[in-house]
C-alpha positions in Angstrom: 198.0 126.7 118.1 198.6 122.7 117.4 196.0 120.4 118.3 198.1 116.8 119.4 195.9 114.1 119.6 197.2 110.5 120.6 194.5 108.2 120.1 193.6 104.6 122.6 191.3 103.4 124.6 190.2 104.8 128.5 190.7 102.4 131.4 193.8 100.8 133.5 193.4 97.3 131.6 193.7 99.0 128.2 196.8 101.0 129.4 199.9 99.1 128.5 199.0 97.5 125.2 199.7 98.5 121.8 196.9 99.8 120.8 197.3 102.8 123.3 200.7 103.6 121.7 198.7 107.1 120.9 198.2 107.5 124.8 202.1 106.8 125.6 203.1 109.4 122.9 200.9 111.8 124.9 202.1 111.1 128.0 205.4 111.4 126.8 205.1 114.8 125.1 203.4 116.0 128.1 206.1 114.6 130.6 208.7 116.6 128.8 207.0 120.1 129.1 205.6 119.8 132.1 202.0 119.9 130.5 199.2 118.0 132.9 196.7 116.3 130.3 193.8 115.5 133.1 191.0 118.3 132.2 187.6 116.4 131.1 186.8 118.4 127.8 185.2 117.5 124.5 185.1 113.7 125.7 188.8 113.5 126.4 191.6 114.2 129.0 193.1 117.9 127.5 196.1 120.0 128.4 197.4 122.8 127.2 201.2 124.2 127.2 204.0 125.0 124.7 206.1 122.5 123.2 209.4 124.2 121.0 208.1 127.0 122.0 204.4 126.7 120.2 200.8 126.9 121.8 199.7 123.2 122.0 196.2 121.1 122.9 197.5 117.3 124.2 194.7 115.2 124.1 193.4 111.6 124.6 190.3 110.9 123.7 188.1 109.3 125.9 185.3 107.8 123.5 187.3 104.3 123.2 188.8 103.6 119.7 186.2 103.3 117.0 184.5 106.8 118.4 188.0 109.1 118.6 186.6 111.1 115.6 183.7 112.8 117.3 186.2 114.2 120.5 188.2 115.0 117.7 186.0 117.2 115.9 184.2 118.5 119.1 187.9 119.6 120.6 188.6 121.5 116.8 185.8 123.5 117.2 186.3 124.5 120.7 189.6 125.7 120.1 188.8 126.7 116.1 191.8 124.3 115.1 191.6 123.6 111.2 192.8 120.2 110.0 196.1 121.7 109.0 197.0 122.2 112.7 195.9 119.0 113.7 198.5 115.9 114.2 196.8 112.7 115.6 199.3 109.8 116.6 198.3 106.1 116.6 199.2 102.8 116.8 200.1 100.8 113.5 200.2 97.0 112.8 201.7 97.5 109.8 204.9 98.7 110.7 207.8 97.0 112.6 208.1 97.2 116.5 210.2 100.6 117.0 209.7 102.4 113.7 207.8 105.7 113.7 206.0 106.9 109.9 204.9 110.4 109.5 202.5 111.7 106.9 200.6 114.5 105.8 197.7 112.6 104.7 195.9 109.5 104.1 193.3 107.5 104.6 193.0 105.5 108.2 193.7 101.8 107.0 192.8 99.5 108.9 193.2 101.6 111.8 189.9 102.2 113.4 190.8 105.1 115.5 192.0 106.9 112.6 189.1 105.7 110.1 186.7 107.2 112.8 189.2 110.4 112.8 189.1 109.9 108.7 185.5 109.9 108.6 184.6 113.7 110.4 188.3 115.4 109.6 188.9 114.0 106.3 192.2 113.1 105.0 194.0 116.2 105.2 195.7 115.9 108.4 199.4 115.2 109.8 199.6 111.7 111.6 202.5 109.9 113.4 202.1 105.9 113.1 204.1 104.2 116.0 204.8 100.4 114.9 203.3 97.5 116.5 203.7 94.8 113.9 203.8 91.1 115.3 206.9 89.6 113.3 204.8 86.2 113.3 202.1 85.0 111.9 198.7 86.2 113.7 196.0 85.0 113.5 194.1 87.4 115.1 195.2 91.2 114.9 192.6 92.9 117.5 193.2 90.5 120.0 197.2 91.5 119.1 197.1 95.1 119.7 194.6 95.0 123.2 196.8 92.4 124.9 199.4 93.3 127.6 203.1 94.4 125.5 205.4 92.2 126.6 209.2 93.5 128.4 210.7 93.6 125.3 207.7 95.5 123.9 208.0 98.2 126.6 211.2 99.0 125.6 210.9 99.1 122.7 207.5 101.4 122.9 209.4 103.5 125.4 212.1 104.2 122.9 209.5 104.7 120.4 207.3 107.0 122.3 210.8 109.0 122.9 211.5 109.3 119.2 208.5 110.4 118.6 208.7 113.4 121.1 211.9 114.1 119.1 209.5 114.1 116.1 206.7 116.3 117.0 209.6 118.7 118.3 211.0 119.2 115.0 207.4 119.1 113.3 206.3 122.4 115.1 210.3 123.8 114.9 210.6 122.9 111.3 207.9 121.8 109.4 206.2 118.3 108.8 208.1 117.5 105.6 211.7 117.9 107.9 210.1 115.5 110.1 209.5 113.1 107.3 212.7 113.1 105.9 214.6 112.8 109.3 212.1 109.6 110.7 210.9 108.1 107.5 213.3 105.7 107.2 213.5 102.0 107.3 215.3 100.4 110.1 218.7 98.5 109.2 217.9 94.7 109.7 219.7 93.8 112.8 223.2 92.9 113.0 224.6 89.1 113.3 225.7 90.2 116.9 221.9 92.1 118.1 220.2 88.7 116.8 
């Protein structure tokens, strides 16, 4: 059994940014097997189902950002899910609008969702980073990811979200390192005719 966790914050005014990229993921997962993630467990919205044919756990974690570590660890103990069967998916500033990075491990950046998941898991744990990146100057990155995305933000985050069903597909069909070497790739810089 797979334990999914997309990681954001509760609440409609939270719902379209970028920091609940994690959430969308979810959602979109869920969507396409027909899993309802609504049951108040281990201080987060949980549903279970198969996805390619494997036992999941979708969750989002209700404990706002900073906090996502102790639902976490309180949903791996109720379903006695080791950090190998974990794979947490977050939002990341670091990366280009559009791009998904998978990893086996790590530390959780500058990321405080994953830092709080970091900090009771350890490092030892698949994640899926969904870029958010501003491609100008900001001055103020929290204020960045909590805002409202913008219509060419939603598409993009909805084609994201996609590809990243696509990649948790193939993680539980074939293996996390497939994933990697499938997704892990830069994007071409746009063409003279898409600028």
């Amino acid at each position: 059994m797979r334990l999914i966790v997309g990681l954001g914050n509760p609440g409609p005014e939270y719902q379209w940014t970028p920091h609940n990229l994690g959430f969308l993921a979810v959602d979109e997962i869920a969507n396409r097997n027909a899993i309802r993630v609504e049951r108040p467990e281990a201080k987060a919205l949980v549903g279970l189902g198969k996805v390619a044919g494997e036992k999941v756990i979708l969750a989002k974690p209700q404990t706002y950002m900073n906090l996502s570590g102790i639902s976490v660890r309180q949903l791996m103990e109720k379903y006695e899910v080791g950090p190998e069967e974990l794979l947490v998916m977050f939002d990341e500033r670091d990366l280009p609008w559009g791009m998904i990075r998978i990893g086996e491990h790590g530390s959780g950046g500058t990321h405080n969702g994953a830092k709080s998941v970091t900090s009771v898991v350890g490092q030892e744990f698949a994640r899926l980073r969904l870029g958010c990146g501003p491609n100008h100057r900001v001055s103020d990155l929290a204020a960045y990811v909590l805002r409202p995305m913008k219509k060419g933000e939603l598409e993009a985050a909805s084609e994201m979200v996609a590809t990243a069903g696509d990649a948790v597909d193939l993680i539980l069909k074939e293996g996390i390192a497939a994933a990697m070497n499938k997704y892990n790739r830069r994007n071409p810089p746009p063409s003279e005719e898409e600028k």
